[in-house]
C-alpha positions as CSV (number, residue, x, y, z in Angstrom):
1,X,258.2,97.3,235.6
2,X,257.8,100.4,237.4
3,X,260.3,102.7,239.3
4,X,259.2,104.2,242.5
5,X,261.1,106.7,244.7
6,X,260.4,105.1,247.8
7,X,260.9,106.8,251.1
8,X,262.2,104.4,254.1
9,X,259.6,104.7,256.9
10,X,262.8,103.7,259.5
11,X,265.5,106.3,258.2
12,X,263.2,108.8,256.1
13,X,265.8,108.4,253.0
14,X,264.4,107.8,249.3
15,X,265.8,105.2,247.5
16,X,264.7,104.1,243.8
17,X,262.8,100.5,243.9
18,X,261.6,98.6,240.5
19,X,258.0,96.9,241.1
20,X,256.0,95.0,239.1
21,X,253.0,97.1,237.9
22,X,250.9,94.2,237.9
23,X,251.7,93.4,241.8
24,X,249.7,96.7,242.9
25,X,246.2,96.2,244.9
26,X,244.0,99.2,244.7
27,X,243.1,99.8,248.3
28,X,241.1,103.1,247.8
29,X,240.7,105.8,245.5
30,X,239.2,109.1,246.4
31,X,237.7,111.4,243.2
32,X,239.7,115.0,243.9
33,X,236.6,117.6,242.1
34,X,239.0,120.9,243.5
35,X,241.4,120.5,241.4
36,X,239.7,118.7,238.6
37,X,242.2,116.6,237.7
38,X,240.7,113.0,238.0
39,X,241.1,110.6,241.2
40,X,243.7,109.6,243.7
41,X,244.5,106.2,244.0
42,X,246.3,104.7,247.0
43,X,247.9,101.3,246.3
44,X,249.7,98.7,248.2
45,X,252.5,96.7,247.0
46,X,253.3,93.1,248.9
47,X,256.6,92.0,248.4
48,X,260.4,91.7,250.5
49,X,261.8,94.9,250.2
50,X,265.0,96.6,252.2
51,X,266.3,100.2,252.4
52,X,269.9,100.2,250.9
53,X,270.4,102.7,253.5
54,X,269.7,101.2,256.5
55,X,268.4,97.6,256.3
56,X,264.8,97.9,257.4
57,X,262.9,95.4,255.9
58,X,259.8,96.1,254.3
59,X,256.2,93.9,254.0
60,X,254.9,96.5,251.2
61,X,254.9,99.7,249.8
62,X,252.5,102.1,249.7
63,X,251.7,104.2,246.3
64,X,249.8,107.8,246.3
65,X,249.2,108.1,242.7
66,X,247.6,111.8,241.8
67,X,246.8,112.6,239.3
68,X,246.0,109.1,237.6
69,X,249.8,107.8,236.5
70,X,251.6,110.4,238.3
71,X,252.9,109.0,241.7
72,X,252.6,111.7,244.2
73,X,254.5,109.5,247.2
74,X,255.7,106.3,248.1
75,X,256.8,104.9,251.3
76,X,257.8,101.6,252.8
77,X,256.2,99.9,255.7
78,X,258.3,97.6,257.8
């Protein structure tokens, strides 16, 4: 299990979700030679998800991870 600090795309407040590691689909990854510090991965995560802030539901997550294991952002999508 993973925990991601996901922003609410409704309210714009962060709230901490646990995913399943094993649950992300790669959807692109783009190699980053400026700062020479390996490729950015975007990922998707499917799943019910809800802001405890302000009940948007979400369909996924998405995962910026840069560099590789370091998650730059995450955000839900309703």
């Amino acid at each position: 299990m993973k925990k991601l600090n996901v922003s609410c795309s409704k309210c714009a407040k962060s709230s901490e979700i646990e995913v399943d590691e094993k649950d992300f689909d790669l959807i692109h990854t783009e190699e980053k030679s400026e700062n020479q510090m390996g490729a950015e991965a975007t990922y998707e995560v499917s799943g019910d998800f809800a802001c405890p802030y302000c009940g948007a539901k979400w369909e996924s997550i998405h995962v910026a991870e840069y560099p590789e294991g370091v998650v730059e952002c995450a955000f839900g999508n309703e």
